[in-house]
VOLOVEX-863314 format. One record per residue (C-alpha): residue number from 1; x, y, z. Coordinates in pm, whole numbers, always signed. Layout:
N
{pt NUM; {X; Y; Z}}
...
% end
This chain:
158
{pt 1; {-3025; -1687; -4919}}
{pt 2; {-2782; -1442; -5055}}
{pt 3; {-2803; -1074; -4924}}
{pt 4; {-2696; -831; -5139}}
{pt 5; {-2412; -585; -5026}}
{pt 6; {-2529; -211; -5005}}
{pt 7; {-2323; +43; -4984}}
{pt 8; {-2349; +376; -4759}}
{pt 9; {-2170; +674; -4894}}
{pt 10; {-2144; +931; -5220}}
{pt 11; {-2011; +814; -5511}}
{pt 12; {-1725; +1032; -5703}}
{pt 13; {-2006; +1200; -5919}}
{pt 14; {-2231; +1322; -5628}}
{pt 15; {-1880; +1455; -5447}}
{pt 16; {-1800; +1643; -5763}}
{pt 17; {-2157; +1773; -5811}}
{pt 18; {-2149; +1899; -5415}}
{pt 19; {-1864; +2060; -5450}}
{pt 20; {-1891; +2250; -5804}}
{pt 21; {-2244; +2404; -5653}}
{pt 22; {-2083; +2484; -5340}}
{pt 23; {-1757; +2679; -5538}}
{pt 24; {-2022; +2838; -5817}}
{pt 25; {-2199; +2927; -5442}}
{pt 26; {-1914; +3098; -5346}}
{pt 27; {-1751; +3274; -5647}}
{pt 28; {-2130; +3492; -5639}}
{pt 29; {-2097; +3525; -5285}}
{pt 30; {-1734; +3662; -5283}}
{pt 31; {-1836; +3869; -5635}}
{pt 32; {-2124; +4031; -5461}}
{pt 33; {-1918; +4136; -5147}}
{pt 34; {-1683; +4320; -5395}}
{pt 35; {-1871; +4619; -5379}}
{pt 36; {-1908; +4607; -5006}}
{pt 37; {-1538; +4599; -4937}}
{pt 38; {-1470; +4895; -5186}}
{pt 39; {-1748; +5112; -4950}}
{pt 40; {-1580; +5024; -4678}}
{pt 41; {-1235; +5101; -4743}}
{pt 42; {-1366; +5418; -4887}}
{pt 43; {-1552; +5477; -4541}}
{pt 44; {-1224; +5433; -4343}}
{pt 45; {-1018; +5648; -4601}}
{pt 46; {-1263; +5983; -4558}}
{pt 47; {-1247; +5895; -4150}}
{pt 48; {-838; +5916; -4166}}
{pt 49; {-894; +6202; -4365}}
{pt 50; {-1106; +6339; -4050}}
{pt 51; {-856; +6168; -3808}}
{pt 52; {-555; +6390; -3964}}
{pt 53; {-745; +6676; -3953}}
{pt 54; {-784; +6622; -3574}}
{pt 55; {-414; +6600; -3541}}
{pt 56; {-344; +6850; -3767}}
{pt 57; {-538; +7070; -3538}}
{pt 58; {-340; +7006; -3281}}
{pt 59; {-32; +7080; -3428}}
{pt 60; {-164; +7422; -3537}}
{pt 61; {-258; +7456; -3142}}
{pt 62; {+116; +7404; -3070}}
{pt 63; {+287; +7576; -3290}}
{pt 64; {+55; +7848; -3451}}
{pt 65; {+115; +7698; -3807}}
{pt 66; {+20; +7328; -3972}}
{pt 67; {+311; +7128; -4087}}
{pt 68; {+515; +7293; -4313}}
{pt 69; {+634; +7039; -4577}}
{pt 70; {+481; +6903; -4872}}
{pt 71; {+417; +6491; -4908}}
{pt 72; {+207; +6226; -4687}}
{pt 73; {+574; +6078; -4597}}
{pt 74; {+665; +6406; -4479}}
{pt 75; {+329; +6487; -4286}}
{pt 76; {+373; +6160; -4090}}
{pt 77; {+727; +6276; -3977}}
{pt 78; {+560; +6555; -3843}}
{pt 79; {+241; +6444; -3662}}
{pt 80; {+501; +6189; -3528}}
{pt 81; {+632; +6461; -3313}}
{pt 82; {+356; +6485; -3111}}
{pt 83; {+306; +6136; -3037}}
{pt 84; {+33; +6058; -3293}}
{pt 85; {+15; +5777; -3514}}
{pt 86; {-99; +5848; -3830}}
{pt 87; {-316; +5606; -4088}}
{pt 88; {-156; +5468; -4407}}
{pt 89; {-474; +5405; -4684}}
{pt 90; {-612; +5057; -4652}}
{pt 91; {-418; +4934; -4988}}
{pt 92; {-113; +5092; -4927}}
{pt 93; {+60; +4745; -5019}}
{pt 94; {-63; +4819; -5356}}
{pt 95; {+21; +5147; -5386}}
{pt 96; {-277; +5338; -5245}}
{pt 97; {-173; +5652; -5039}}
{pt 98; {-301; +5961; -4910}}
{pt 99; {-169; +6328; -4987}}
{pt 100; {-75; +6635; -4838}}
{pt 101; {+22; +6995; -4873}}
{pt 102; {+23; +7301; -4653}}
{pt 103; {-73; +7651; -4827}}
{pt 104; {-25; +8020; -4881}}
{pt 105; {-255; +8245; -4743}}
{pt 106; {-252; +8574; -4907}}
{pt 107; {-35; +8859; -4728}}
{pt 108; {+252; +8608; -4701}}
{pt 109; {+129; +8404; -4407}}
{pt 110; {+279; +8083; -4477}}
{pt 111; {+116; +7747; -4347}}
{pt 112; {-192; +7895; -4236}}
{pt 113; {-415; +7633; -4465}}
{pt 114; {-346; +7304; -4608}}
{pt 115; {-520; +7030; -4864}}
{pt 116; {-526; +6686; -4736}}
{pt 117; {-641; +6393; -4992}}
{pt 118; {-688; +6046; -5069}}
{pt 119; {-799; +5870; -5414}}
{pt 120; {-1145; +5683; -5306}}
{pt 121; {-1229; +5387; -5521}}
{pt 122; {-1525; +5325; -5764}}
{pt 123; {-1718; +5647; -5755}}
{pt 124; {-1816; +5879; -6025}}
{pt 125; {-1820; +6254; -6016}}
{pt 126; {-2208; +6209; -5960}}
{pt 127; {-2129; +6056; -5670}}
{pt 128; {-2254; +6277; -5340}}
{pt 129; {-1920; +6233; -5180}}
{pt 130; {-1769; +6363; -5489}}
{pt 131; {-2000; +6678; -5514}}
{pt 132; {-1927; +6765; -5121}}
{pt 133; {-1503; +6783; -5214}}
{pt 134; {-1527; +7159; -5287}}
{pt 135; {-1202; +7218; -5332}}
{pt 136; {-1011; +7296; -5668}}
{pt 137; {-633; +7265; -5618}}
{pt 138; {-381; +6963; -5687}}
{pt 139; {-233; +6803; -5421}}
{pt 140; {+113; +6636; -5477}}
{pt 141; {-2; +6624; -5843}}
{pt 142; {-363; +6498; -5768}}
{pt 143; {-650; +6685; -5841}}
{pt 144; {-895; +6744; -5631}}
{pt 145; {-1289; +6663; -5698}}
{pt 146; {-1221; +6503; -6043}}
{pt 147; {-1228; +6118; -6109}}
{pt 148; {-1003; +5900; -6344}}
{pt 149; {-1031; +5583; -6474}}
{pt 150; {-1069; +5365; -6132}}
{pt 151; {-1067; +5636; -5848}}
{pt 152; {-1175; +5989; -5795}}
{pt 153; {-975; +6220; -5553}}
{pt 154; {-1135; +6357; -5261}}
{pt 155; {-1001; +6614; -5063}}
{pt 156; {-1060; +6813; -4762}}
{pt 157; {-895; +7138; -4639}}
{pt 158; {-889; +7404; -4402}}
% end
């Protein structure tokens, strides 16, 4: 009696079958944590935001003014001074950054206030964050509490 071979294993169609479910699979799951990613960078942007403040503070403490020149670069130069590091925006690579600029308090005090900002992604001026970025000036040519196509720019102050 002849016994008939069998073979144990996929064949080329089931392997091709597994693996197109498993990519469709992942394309949704990588599409739906889109979203996610986009909240979180936006998270860690407004805590910099709160982080800079902190230092700023400090600053002030020391020297009875905030830093006097206008321009993220220029702020990081000057926090640097005092030993703290200072966040860049979580897609600085691709040209993301966050803004500064000290201002003029009425009766010529100079450096007395200042506008710090950062362009949060995928919100619309509906948006709660949005509503709570009170203030109305332009920060190294952004400005503040309105939204573009893509961003909006949120800003906090003193």
């Amino acid at each position: 009696m002849k016994q008939k071979k069998t073979f144990k294993g996929f064949t080329l169609i089931e392997m091709i079958l597994v693996v197109t479910i498993i990519a469709i699979l992942a394309t949704s799951v990588l599409v739906g944590l889109g979203g996610a990613r986009t909240s979180a960078r936006n998270s860690r942007r407004v805590g910099d935001l709160r982080n800079i403040q902190n230092a700023l503070e400090l600053y002030y403490n020391k020297n009875g003014y905030y830093c006097p020149t206008q321009g993220y670069n220029n702020l990081v130069n000057c926090l640097q001074d005092l030993g703290t590091r200072v966040p860049t925006d979580p897609l600085v690579a691709s040209g993301w950054r966050y803004y500064y600029a000290p201002l003029n308090s009425g009766g010529g005090a100079t450096n007395q206030q200042y506008v710090l900002g950062a362009k949060l992604e995928g919100l619309t001026p509906e948006d709660s964050l949005m509503k709570s970025s009170l203030i109305d000036v332009s920060v190294e040519g952004q400005q503040c509490g309105k939204c573009f196509t893509g961003y909006c720019v949120y800003c906090v102050g003193s």
